[in-house]
One Martini backbone bead per residue (centre of mass of N, CA, C, O) as a GRO file, in nm:
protein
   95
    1UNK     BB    1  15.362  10.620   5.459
    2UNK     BB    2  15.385  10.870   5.319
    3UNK     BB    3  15.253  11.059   5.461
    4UNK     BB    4  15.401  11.080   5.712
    5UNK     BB    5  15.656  11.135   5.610
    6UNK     BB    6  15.532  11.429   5.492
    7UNK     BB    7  15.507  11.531   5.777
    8UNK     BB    8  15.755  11.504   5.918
    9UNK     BB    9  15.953  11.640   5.666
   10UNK     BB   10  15.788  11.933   5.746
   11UNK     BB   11  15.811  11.972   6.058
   12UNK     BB   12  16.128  11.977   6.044
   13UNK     BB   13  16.144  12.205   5.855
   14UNK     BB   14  16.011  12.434   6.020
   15UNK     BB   15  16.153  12.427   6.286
   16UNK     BB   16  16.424  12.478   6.159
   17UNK     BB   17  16.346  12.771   6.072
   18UNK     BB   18  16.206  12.870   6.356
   19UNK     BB   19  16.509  12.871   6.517
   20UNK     BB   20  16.744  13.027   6.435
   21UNK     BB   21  16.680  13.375   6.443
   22UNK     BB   22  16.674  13.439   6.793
   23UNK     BB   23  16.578  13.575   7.108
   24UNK     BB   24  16.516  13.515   7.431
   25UNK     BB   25  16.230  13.622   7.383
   26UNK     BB   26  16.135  13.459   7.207
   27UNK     BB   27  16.208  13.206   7.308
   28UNK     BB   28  16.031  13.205   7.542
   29UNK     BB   29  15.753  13.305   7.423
   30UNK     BB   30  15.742  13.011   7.286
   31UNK     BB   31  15.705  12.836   7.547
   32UNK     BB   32  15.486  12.997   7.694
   33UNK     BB   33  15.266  12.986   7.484
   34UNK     BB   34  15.266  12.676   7.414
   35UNK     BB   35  15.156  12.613   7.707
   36UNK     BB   36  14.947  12.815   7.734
   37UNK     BB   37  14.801  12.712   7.496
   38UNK     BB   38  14.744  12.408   7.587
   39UNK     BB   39  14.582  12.412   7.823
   40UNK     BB   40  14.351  12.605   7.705
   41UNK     BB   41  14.322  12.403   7.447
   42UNK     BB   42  14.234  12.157   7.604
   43UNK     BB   43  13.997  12.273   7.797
   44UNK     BB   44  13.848  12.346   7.561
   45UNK     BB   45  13.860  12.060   7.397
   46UNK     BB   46  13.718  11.893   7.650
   47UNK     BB   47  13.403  12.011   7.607
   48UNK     BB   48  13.439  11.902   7.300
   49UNK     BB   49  13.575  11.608   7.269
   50UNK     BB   50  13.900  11.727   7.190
   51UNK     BB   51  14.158  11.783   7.374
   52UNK     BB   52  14.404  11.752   7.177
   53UNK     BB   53  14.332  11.899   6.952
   54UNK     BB   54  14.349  12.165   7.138
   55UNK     BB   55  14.660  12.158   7.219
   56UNK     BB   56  14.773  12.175   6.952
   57UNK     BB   57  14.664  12.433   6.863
   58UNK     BB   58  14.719  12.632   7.135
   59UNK     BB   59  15.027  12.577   7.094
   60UNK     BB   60  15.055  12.703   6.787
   61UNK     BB   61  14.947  12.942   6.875
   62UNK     BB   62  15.114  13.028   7.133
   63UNK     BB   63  15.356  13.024   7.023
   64UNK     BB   64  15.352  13.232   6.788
   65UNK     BB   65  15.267  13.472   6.978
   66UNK     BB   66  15.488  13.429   7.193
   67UNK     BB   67  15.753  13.508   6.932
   68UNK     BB   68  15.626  13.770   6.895
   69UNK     BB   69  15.626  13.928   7.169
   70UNK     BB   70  15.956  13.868   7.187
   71UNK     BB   71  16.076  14.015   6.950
   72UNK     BB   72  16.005  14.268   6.993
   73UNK     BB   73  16.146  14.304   7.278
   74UNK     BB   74  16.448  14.271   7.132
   75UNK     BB   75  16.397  14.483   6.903
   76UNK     BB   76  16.382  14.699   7.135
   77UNK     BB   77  16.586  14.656   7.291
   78UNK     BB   78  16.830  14.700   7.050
   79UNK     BB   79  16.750  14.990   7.016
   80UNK     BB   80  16.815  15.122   7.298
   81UNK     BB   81  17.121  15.003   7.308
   82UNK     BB   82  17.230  15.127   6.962
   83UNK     BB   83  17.006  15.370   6.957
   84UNK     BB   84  17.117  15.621   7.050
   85UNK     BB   85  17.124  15.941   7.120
   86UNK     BB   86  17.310  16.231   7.057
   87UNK     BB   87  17.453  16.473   7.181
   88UNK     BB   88  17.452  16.759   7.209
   89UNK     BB   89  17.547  17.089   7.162
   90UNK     BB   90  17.590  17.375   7.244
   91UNK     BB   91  17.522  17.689   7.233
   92UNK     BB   92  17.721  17.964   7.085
   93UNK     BB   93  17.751  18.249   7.225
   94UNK     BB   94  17.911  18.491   7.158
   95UNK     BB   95  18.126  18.788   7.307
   0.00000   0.00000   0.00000
């Protein structure tokens, strides 16, 4: 009974950590990649008779895969966005 606690209130730990201040890119990155790593993961899994294992670590390399991708994405974003280089002054030749 200790262990399952300890494990549920692990996973919640995690969870509430890795959800805090995330940007759309990587939100999106981390739901698409947690899919498409479960699916790859899945069918990998399916071949050597582990299926269910293979999707749950597929998902969970894939989730953190895709929220690296997307942080990635958004960090570019906010630089492009906020850190424009400012225009030069011409220079002035005297008359």
């Amino acid at each position: 009974m200790k262990s399952k606690l300890a494990k549920l209130f692990t996973l919640a730990l995690v969870i509430s950590s890795v959800s805090c201040a995330a940007g759309p890119n990587a939100q999106t990155g981390a739901v698409v990649g947690g899919l498409g790593g479960a699916a790859l993961g899945g069918i990998i899994g399916h071949q050597s008779g582990r299926g269910l294992e293979g999707a749950a670590i597929g998902g969970a390399l894939g989730a953190v895969g895709g929220g690296v991708v997307g942080n990635a994405q958004d960090q570019r974003n906010y630089n492009n966005n906020y850190y424009r280089p400012q225009p030069q002054p011409r220079p002035y030749y005297g008359y």
